[in-house]
N, C-alpha and C positions, 0 to 999 in steps of 0.2 A: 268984158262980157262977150262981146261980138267976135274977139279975136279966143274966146276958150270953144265956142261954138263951132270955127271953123275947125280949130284942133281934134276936136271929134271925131267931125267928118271926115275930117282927112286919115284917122284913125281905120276906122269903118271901111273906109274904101280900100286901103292896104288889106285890112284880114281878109276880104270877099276874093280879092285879087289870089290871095294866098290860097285861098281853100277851092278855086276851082281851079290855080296850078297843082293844086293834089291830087283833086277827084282826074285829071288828062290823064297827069303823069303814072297813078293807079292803075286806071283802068289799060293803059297801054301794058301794065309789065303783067297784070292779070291777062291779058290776051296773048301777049308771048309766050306766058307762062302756059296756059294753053295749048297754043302751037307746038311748042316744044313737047308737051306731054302725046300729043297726036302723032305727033313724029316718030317720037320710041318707041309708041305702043303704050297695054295694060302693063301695069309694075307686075314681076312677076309673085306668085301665091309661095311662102315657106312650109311645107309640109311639116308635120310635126313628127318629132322621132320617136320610137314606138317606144312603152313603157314598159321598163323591165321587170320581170315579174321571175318570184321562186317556184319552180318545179320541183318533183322527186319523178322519176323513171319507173311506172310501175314494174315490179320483177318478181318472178316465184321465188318465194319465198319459204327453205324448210325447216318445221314448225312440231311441236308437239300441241295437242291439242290437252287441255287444261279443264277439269269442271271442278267448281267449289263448293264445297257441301260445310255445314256445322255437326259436330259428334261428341264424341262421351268415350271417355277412354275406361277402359275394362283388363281387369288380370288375366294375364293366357292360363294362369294355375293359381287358384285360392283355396287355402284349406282352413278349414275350422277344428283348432285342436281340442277333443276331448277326453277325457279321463276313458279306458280301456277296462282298468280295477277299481275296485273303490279304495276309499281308505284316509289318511293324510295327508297333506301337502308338504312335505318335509324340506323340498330346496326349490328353490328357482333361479336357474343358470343361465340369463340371457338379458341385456340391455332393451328394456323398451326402446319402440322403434327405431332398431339398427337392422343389421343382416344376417343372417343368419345360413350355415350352409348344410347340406341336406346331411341327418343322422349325429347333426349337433343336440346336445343334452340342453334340453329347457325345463322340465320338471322332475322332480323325484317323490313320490306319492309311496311313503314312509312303507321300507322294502321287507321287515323284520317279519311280517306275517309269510309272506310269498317266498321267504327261503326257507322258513320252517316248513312248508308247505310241500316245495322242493326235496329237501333231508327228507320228510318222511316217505314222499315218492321214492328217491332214491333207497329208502331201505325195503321199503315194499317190495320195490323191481329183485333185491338181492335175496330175499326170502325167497320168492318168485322163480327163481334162477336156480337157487339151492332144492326146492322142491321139483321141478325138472330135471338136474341131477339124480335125485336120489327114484322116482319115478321111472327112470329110460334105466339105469340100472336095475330095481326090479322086472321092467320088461324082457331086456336081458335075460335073466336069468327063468323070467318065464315061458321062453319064448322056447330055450332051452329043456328046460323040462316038460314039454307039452310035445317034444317029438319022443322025448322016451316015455310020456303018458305017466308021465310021475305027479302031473298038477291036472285039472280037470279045466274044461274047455272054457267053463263060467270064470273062473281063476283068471285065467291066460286072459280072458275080455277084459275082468277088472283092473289088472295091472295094465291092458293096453288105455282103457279109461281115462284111469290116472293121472296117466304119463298124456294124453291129450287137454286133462282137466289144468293139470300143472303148464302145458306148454299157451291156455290161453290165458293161465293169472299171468305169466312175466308178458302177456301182449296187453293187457290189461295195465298192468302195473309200469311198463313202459308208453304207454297214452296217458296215464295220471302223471308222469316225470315231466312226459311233454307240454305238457297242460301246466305243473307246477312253474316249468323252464321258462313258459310264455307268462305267468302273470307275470313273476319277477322281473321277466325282460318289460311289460307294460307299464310296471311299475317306474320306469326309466324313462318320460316321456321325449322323445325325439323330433328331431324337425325330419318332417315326411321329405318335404320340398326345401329348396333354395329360395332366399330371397327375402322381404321387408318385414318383421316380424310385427306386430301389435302390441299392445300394451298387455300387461297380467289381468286377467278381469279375478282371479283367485288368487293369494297368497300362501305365504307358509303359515300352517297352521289350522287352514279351511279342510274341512272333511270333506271328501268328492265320492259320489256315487258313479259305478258303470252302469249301462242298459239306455235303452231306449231316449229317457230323460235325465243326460248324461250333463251337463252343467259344459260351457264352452272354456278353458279357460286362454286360449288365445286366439287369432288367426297367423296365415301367413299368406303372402303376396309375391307370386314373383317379379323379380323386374329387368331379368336379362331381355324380355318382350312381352311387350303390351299391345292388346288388341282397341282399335279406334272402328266402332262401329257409327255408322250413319244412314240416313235413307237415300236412293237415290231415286230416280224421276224414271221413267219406263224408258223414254229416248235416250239417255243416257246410257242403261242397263241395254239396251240392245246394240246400240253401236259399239260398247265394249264389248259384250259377250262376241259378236260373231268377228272383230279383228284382233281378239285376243291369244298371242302368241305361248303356246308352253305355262298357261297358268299364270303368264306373269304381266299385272298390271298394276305401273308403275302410282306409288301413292308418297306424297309429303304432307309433311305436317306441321302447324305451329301454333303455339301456346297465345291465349290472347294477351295482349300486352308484351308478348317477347317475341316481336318478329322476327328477329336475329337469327332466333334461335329453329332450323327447320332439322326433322327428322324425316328418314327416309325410309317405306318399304314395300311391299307389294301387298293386290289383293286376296284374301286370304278363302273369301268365300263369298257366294250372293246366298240370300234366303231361296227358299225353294215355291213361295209363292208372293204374288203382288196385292197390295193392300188396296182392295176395294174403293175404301174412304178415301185414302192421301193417293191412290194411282203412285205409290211406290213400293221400294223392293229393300228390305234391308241390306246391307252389305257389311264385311266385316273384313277388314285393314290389320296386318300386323305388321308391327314395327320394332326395329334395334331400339332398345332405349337406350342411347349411348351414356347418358351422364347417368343416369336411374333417377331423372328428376321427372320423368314422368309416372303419375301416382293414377291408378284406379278410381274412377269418378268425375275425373277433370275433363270439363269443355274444351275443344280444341278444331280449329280453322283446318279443312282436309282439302285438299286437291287432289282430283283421279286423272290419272294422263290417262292418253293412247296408249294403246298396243305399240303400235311406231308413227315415226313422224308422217307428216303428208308434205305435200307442197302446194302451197295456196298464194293468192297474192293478198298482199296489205296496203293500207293507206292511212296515213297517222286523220285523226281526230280532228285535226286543226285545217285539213283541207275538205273536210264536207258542210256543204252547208241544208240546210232543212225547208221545202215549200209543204206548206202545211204538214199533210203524214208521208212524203216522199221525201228522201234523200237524192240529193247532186253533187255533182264534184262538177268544174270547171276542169275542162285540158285544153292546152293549148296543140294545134293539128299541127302537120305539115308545113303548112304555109305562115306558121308563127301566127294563125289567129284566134281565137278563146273560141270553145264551143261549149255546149251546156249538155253535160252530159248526165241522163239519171242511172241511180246505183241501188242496186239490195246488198242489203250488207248482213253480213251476223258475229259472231262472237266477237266479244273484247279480246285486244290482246295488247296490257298495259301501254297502250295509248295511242293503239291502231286500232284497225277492225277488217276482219276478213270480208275481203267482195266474194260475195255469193253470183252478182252477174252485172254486167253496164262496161268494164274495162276488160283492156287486154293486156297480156306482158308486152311493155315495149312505150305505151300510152301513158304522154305526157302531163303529170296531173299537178293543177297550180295547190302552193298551199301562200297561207297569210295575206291573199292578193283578191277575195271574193268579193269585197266590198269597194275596191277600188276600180276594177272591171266589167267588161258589161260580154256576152256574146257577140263576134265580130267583130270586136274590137284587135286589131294591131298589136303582137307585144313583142317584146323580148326576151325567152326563157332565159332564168340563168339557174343553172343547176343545184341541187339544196339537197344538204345527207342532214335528213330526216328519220329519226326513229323512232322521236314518240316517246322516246325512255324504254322501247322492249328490247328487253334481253332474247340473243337470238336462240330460236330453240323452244320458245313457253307461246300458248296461248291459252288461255281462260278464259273460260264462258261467264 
């Protein structure tokens, strides 16, 4: 027992011995450790390398200007065909809604009255003819005997008379030929115009009256060109009118649902006064109907260019950002630092937007990097072709 005791202690006195050879030995290399740092000096500070960020180089950019309107397509020439004689409907020569070209035969309104009609003019006229003859030869002969006073002066009138009575039956009788000539020819209904014909609303068989309340029995449409009217807005209407070159302002067109598909042509007319109500201006667009798939009555997406291009500068979409109702863009200056710079902007143009004021050609402007940057911040541009998706040459409002 006496000898596990002293074991202890002798235990105890070795660790104490131990643990203030650490605390010397410690504190000595902590003091070196010290000196030595007094010696070299503060450790030097690593700056940090500036973050690189995408730019686009603003640049003027030349541009047609674009306004989108919605419209209603219209025939340049529609006619409504009616019966001219009356009578029956004896043929009908033409395929519902196909084509049809001008002085093509589409009805025959049973012709057997209006040539008899004709024959009889025509023998009128020859009666007519024959009595002129025989007329200018009595005058003749009375004209003759009135200088040797062998016929009396009442005589000589009558025969001259005659022969004027006879000379206005064959003008007479020649307006009843022309008159027979034309029903016959109405009888033979023709296409006035070129182009999409309608369906029969009468067949063979239906009796049709002429006049006034003349029964429809087709239409026709043309379709080498269609007119695309729509409204346009007062500011739109005057910045065309006064930079509008030779009448010619450039218009396309597409169908909804077939974007593919754009037709091209100019404007054709403005209305001649502005709508009170809507503060706009009618306008009316003709266009090639190249395939003849455009039809009278169909909705269609319009765009009115400029006169000619401008040159404006752009900046894609993806580099502005928004403080309440201001727009900014971030550029990076001269000295590679961010500054905050505000912008007015106006029209789209598929997926830029024209500056109105805040930049210059030549100014640095970040995109994809707004969120990651602050003004005054350090960076490093690295340059970035930027379009936005616009095709060069369009801009749309």
């Amino acid at each position: 027992m006496a000898n596990d005791n002293a074991r202890n202690n002798h235990r105890l006195t070795l660790t104490g011995v131990a643990a203030a050879v650490a605390l010397i030995i410690g504190g000595a290399t902590l003091h070196y450790s010290h000196q030595v740092r007094a010696e070299q000096g503060p450790a030097p500070v690593e700056e940090a390398t500036p973050q690189p960020v995408d730019v686009v180089v603003v640049a003027p950019t030349e541009i047609r200007v674009w306004h989108e309107f919605s419209g209603r397509l219209q025939a340049v020439d529609r006619v409504e065909i009616k019966p001219r004689v009356s009578g029956m409907i004896s043929d009908v020569h033409f395929r519902e809604g196909g084509k049809v070209s001008k002085d093509d035969l589409l009805f025959v309104i049973d012709k057997r009255p209006y040539q008899a009609s004709s024959d009889r003019a025509k023998a009128a006229l020859q009666e007519a003819e024959a009595e002129v003859a025989l007329t200018r030869n009595e005058l003749t002969r009375a004209k003759q005997l009135i200088k040797k006073k062998s016929v009396s002066k009442s005589q000589f009138d009558s025969a001259q008379s005659a022969h004027k009575a006879a000379l206005a039956k064959v003008a007479a009788a020649e307006a009843e030929l022309t008159q027979a000539k034309l029903n016959y020819e109405y009888a033979h209904v023709r296409a006035p115009i070129s182009g999409r014909i309608d369906r029969a609303e009468l067949t063979v068989g239906n009796l049709v009256e002429a006049g006034p309340g003349a029964p429809t029995l087709t239409s026709i449409v043309s379709t080498d060109q269609i007119y695309a009217t729509f409204d346009v807005d007062e500011q739109t209407y005057l910045d065309s009118v006064r930079r509008q070159r030779d009448g010619q302002l450039p218009v396309e067109l597409r169908l909804a649902g077939d974007g593919d598909k754009v037709y091209h042509g100019v404007i054709h007319s403005f209305g001649n006064q502005m709508d009170a109500t809507t503060g706009t201006i009618r306008a009316r667009a003709i266009l090639d109907n190249t395939d003849g798939a455009l039809l009278p009555g169909m909705f269609a997406d319009i765009r009115l260019g400029a006169a000619d291009k401008s040159k404006l500068l752009l900046i894609s979409e993806r580099a502005v950002g928004t403080n309440q109702d201001q727009k900014y863009v971030y550029v990076v200056t001269a000295d590679n630092e961010v500054a905050y710079r505000e912008v007015k902007l106006g029209r789209s143009v598929d997926g830029q937007r024209v500056v109105l004021s805040g930049l210059d050609a030549g100014d640095k402007v970040m995109v994809n990097s707004l969120l990651r940057v602050q003004p005054g911040t350090k960076v490093q541009p690295v340059a970035n072709v930027d379009t936005g998706g616009t095709e060069p040459g369009d801009a749309q409002s």
